[in-house]
ZAMARGU-4260 file (C-alpha; in steps of 0.2 Angstrom, whole numbers, plus 5000, padded with zeros to 4 digits):
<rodrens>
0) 5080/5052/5309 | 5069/5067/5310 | 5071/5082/5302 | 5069/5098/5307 | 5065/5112/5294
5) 5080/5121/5294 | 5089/5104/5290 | 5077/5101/5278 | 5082/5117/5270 | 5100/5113/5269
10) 5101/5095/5267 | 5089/5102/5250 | 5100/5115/5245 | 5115/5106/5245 | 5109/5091/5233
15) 5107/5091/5213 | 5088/5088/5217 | 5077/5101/5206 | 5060/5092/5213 | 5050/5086/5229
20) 5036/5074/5230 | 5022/5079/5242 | 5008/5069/5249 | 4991/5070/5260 | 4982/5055/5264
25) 4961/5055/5258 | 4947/5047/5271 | 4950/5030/5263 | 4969/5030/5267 | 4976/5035/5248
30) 4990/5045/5246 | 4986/5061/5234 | 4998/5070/5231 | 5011/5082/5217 | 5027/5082/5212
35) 5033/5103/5215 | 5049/5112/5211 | 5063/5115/5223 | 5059/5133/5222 | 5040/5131/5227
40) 5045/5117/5239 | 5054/5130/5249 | 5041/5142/5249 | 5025/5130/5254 | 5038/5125/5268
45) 5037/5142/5275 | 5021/5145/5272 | 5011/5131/5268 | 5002/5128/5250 | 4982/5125/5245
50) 4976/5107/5242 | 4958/5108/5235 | 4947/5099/5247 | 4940/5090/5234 | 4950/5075/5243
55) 4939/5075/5256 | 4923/5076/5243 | 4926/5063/5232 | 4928/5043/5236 | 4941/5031/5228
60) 4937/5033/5211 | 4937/5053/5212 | 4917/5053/5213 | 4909/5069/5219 | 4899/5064/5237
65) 4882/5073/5235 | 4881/5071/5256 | 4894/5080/5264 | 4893/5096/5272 | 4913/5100/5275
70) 4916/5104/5256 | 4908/5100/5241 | 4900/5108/5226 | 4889/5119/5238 | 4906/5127/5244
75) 4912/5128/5226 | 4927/5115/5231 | 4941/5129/5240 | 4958/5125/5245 | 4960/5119/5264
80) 4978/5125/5270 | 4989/5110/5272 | 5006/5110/5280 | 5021/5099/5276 | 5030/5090/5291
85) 5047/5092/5289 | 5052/5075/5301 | 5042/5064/5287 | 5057/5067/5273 | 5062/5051/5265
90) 5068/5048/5249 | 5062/5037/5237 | 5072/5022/5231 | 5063/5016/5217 | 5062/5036/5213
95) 5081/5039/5210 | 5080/5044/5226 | 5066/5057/5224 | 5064/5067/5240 | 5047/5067/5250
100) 5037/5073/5261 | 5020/5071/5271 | 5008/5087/5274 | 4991/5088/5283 | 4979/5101/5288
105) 4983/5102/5306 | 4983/5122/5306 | 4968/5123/5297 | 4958/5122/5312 | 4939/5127/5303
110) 4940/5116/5287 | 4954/5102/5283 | 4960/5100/5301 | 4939/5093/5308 | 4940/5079/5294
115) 4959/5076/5290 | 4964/5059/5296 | 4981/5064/5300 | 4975/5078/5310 | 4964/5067/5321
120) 4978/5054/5327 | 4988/5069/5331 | 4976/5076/5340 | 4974/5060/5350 | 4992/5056/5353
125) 4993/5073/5363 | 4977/5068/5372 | 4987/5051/5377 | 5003/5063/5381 | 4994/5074/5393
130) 4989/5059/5402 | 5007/5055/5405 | 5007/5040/5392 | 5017/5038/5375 | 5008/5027/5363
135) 5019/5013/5355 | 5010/5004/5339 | 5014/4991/5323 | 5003/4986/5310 | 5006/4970/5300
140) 4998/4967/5283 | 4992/4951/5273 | 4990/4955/5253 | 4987/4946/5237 | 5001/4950/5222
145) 4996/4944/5206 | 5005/4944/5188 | 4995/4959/5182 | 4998/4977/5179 | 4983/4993/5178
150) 4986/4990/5158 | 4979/4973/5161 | 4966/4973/5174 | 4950/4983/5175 | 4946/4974/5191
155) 4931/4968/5180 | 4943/4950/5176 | 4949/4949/5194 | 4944/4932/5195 | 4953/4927/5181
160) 4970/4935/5186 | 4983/4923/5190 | 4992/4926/5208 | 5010/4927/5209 | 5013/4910/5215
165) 5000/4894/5215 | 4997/4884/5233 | 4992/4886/5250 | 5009/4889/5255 | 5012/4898/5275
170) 5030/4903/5279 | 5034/4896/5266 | 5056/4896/5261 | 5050/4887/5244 | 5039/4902/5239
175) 5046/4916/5243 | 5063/4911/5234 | 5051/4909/5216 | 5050/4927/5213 | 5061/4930/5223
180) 5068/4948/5218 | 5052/4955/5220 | 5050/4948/5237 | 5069/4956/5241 | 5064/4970/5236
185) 5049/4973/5247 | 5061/4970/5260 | 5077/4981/5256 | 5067/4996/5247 | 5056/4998/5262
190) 5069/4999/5275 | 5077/5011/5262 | 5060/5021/5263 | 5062/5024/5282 | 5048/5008/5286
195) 5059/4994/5292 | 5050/4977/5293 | 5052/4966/5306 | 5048/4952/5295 | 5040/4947/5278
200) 5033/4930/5275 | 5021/4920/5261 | 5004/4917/5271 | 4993/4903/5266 | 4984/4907/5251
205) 4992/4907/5230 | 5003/4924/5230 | 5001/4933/5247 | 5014/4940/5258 | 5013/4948/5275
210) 5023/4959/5281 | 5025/4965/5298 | 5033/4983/5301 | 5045/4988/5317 | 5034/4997/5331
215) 5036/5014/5334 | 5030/5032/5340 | 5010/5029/5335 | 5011/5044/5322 | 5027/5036/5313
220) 5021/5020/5314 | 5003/5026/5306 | 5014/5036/5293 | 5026/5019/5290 | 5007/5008/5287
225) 5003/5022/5276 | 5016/5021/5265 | 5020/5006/5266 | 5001/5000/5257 | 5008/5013/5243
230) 5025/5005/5244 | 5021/4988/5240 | 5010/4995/5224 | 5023/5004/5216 | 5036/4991/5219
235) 5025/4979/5211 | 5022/4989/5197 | 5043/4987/5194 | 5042/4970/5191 | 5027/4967/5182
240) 5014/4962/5197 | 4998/4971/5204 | 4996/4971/5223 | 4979/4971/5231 | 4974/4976/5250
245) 4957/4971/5247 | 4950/4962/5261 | 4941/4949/5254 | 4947/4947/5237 | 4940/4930/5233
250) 4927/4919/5245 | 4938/4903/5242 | 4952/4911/5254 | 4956/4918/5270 | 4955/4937/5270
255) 4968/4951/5272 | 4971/4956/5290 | 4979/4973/5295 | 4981/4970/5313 | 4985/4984/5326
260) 4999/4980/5338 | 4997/4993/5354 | 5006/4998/5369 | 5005/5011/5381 | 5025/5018/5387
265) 5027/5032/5401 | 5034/5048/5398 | 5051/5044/5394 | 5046/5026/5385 | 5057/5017/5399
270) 5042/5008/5407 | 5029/4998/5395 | 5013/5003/5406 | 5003/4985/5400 | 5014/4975/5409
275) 5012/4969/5426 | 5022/4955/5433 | 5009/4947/5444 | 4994/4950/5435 | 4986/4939/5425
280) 4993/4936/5410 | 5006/4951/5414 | 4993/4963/5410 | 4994/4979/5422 | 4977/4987/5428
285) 4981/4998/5415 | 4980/4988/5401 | 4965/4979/5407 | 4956/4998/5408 | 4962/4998/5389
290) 4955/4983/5386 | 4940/4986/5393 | 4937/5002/5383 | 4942/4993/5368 | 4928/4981/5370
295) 4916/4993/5374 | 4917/5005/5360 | 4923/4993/5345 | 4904/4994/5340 | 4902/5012/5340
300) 4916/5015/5329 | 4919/4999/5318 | 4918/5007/5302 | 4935/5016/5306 | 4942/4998/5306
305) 4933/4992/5293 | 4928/5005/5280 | 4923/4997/5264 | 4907/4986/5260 | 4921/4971/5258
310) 4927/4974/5273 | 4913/4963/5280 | 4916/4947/5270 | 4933/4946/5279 | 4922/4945/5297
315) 4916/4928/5295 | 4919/4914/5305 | 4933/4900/5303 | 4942/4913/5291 | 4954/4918/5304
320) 4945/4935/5306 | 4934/4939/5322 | 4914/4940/5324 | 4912/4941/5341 | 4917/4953/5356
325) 4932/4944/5364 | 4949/4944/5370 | 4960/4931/5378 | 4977/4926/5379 | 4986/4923/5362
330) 4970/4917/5352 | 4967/4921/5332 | 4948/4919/5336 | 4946/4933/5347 | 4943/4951/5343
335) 4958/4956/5354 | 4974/4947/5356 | 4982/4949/5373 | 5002/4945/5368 | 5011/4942/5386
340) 5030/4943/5386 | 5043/4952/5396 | 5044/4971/5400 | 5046/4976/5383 | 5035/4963/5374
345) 5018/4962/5383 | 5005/4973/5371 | 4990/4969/5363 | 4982/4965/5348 | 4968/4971/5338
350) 4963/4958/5325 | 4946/4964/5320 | 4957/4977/5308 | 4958/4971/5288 | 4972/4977/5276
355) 4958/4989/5267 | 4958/5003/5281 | 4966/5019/5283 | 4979/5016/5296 | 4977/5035/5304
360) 4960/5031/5306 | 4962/5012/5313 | 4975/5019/5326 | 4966/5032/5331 | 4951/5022/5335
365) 4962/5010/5344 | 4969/5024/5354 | 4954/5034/5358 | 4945/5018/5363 | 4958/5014/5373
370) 4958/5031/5381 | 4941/5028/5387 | 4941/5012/5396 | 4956/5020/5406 | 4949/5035/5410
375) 4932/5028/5415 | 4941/5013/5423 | 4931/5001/5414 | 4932/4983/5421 | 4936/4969/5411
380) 4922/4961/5418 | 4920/4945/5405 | 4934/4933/5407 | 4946/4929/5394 | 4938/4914/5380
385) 4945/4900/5382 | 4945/4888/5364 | 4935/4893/5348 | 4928/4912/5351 | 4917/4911/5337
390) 4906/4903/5349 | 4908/4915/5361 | 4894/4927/5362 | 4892/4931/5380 | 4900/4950/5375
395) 4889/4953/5359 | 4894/4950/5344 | 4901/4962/5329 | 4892/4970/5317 | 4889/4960/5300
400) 4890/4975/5286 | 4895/4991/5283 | 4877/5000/5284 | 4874/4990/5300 | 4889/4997/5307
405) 4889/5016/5301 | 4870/5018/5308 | 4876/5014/5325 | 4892/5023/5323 | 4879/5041/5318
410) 4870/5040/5330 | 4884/5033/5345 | 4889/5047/5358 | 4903/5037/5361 | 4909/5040/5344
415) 4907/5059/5344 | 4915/5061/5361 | 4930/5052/5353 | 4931/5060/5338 | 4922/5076/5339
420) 4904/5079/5329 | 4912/5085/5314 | 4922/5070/5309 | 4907/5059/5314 | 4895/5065/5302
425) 4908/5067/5288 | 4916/5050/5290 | 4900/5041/5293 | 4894/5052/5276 | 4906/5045/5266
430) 4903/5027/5272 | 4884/5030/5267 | 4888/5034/5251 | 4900/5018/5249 | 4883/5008/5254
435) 4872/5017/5242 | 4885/5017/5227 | 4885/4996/5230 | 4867/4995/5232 | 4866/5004/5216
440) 4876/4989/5206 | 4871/4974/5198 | 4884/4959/5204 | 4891/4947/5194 | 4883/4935/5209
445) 4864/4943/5203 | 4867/4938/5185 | 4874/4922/5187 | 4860/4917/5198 | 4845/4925/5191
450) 4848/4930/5172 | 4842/4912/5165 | 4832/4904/5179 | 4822/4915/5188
</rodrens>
C-alpha cells in the first residue's frame, strides 16, 4: 500500500508511536540512518531535514575519501537536503512495530541529488516512463549465515567461523527445517516488512540461503533488495547468527549471486513489451534492442554491478558466475539469462550481478543499458551460446578486477551519457579508493606464502 503524506500524518497521529526511524542508502548500498521524535518526524516531513554529506565521503568503514570533489573536507562536510518518501512507510516487526521510512536527495538538485543512488534510479525510471515503458524488476539473493554475532567476529577469524549448517545441501527440505525458526522468520518477518518473497531455499554450500523477492515497480523493488540485505542482518542478529553478502567469502565455494530479474510493461503494465509469440525464444524486437544494449555497455559500467575488490573472485569460471559477454536461452554460464514463458513470464536475467552491490545502483545500470540498446536499435547481432559459455569468447570477455573495470568505466562516454559526468567521477572515485585501501594491505595469502620461505 502507498502512503501519501497526509495519511502518513494521520495514520501517525492516531498511534501510541512517540518515534520514527529514518534511512538513506550510501554508494555502497548501506542504510544510514536515525531514530527522530514524532514531533521532529512531522516537521522534516514538511520540510525536509539535513543529512551530513559525509555519507557520500567516507566508505564502509566510515573512512574519509581523500579523492572526491562532491563533499569532503575541502567543503568542510555540509548538510545535503534529503526528503523523506512518504510511500516507503513500513513498520518494523522485529522493532515492535517501529515506523519507518526511506529519504533521498532528489530536491537537492546541486549536491546530494548528482551522486545519491536513489536519485539516479529515479531519475532513470522517468526516462523509461517518457518513453512509454514501465520498468518491472526482482532481485534474488544467495548469502552465507554463520553462528556468530559482531561480539564475536572481527572479520579477522572468518575462516574460522562455523556456518549455520554443515554440507553441500541445494533445496534442501532437510536443512532448512535445522534452524528452522530462523529460516521462518526470514520468511514471515519480511512479508511483514512490505518485501514479500517469492521463495527462500538453502543453496549448495554449508549455511546459505537464497531468497527470491516478488517483482515489482523498479524503484519498489530496488527499495525491497535494499532492505531486504539489512533485513536479513538484523533478523540474524535475533537469533544468535551473522549474515554475510560478501561475494566470495571463502575460494572453496560457489559465490553469492544477486541476480536482476527485468522486464519492460507498457503504460498501463497490461502488455509485457519482451514478449513476442513468434520470435525466437518469445523475445520481442524490443527485448532484443535491450539485450543488445545490455551487451554493449556491461563493460562500461561493471563496477556498478560489481563494486568491491571481492566482487571479482566470484567471476571465475565453473563457479556458476559469468566471464564472458553472452546470453542465451535459460543458461547459468551466460552473462544474461533470457527466461521465455507466457505473456507474463518472459524477462530477462542479468547474472553477472553478486549479492555485495548496491541494488539502486545495479538496477539502474540494467535499466540505463537497456535504454540504450532500444533507443539506438542495437542488433543482437551474435547468436545465443549454445553449451558451456565460459568458452565463449566471440563477444569479449568481462573484466577480471575491480581497477580493470573502474579505468574503463572513467574514461567510457557511454558511462557518462548514462549517468551523467558528476556521478561518474564520484562513483568511479570511490571505487579507486576501495583499490588503493586493498593495495595498501598485507594478506593473510602474502604471509602464509612468503613470511618463512622466500
Amino acid at each position: 500500500m502507498k502512503f501519501s503524506k497526509e495519511e502518513v500524518k494521520s495514520t501517525l497521529k492516531n498511534s501510541s508511536f512517540n518515534k520514527v526511524k529514518l534511512a538513506i542508502v550510501d554508494i555502497d548500498g548501506v542504510l544510514r540512518g536515525k531514530v527522530v521524535s514524532l514531533e521532529k518526524f512531522f516537521s522534516i516531513l514538511d520540510g525536509g531535514m539535513g543529512f551530513c554529506a559525509v555519507v557520500f565521503g567516507w566508505d564502509v568503514e566510515d573512512k574519509s575519501y581523500d579523492n572526491v570533489s562532491v563533499t569532503g573536507w575541502h567543503t568542510g562536510y555540509p548538510d545535503f537536503q534529503a526528503e523523506i518518501d512518504p510511500s516507503t512507510f513500513r513498520k518494523i516487526p522485529w522493532e515492535n512495530d517501529l515506523p519507518f521510512f526511506l529519504a533521498d536527495f532528489s530536491k537537492d538538485k546541486e549536491n546530494g541529488a548528482l551522486v545519491c543512488p536513489r536519485t539516479l534510479l529515479k531519475n532513470i525510471k522517468l526516462q523509461a516512463l517518457d518513453l512509454g515503458f514501465t520498468p518491472q524488476f526482482s532481485q534474488e539473493f544467495e548469502w552465507f549465515n554463520f553462528e556468530s554475532t559482531p561480539d564475536g567476529f572481527g572479520g579477522e577469524n572468518c575462516s574460522n567461523t562455523k556456518p549455520l549448517t554443515p554440507g553441500m545441501f541445494g533445496y534442501s527440505i532437510l536443512r532448512s527445517s535445522l534452524k528452522s525458526d530462523f529460516f521462518n522468520d526470514l520468511f514471515d518477518l519480511c512479508h511483514q516488512f512490505d518485501i514479500p518473497l517469492e521463495g527462500l531455499h538453502t543453496e549448495t554450500g554449508p549455511g546459505v540461503y537464497e531468497a527470491a523477492i516478488q517483482y515489482s515497480d523498479i524503484l519498489l523493488a530496488a527499495d525491497r533488495a535494499t532492505l531486504f540485505k539489512t533485513s536479513v542482518k538484523e533478523i540474524a542478529y535475533q537469533h544468535g547468527i551473522m549474515a554475510t553478502f560478501m561475494a566470495k567469502w571463502t575460494e572453496e565455494l560457489p559465490g553469492n549471486g544477486g541476480h536482476v530479474h527485468q522486464s519492460i510493461w507498457d503504460k498501463d503494465i497490461k502488455n509485457n513489451l519482451f514478449y513476442d509469440a513468434d520470435g525466437e525464444f518469445s523475445m520481442s524486437p524490443l527485448m532484443r534492442h535491450y539485450i543488445a544494449g545490455q551487451l554493449k555497455c556491461l563493460p562500461h559500467i561493471l563496477p556498478m554491478f560489481a563494486p568491491t575488490i571481492n566482487s571479482y573472485k566470484r567471476l571465475v569460471e565453473g563457479a556458476w558466475a559469468p566471464t564472458t559477454l553472452t546470453w542465451a536461452q535459460d543458461n547459468r554460464t551466460t552473462a544474461l539469462r533470457v527466461l521465455s514463458g507466457g505473456a507474463k513470464s518472459t524477462r530477462l536475467e542479468t547474472r553477472v550481478i553478486g549479492s555485495d552491490v548496491n541494488p539502486y545502483l545495479a538496477m539502474s545500470a540494467c535499466l540505463a543499458s537497456g535504454l540504450y540498446g532500444i533507443q539506438h536499435k542495437l542488433e543482437l547481432d551474435k547468436p545465443a551460446t549454445v553449451g558451456n559459455g565460459y568458452e565463449d569468447y566471440s563477444n569479449g570477455s568481462i573484466p577480471t578486477s575491480l581497477k580493470e573495470a573502474t579505468e574503463a568505466m572513467k574514461i567510457s562516454p557511454i558511462a557518462k551519457s548514462l549517468f551523467g559526468e558528476v556521478f561518474v567521477d564520484h562513483f568511479c572515485k570511490t571505487r579507486e579508493w576501495e583499490c588503493r585501501e586493498f593495495a595498501s594491505k598485507v594478506t593473510d595469502w602474502e604471509r602464509k606464502r612468503y613470511f618463512e620461505i622466500i
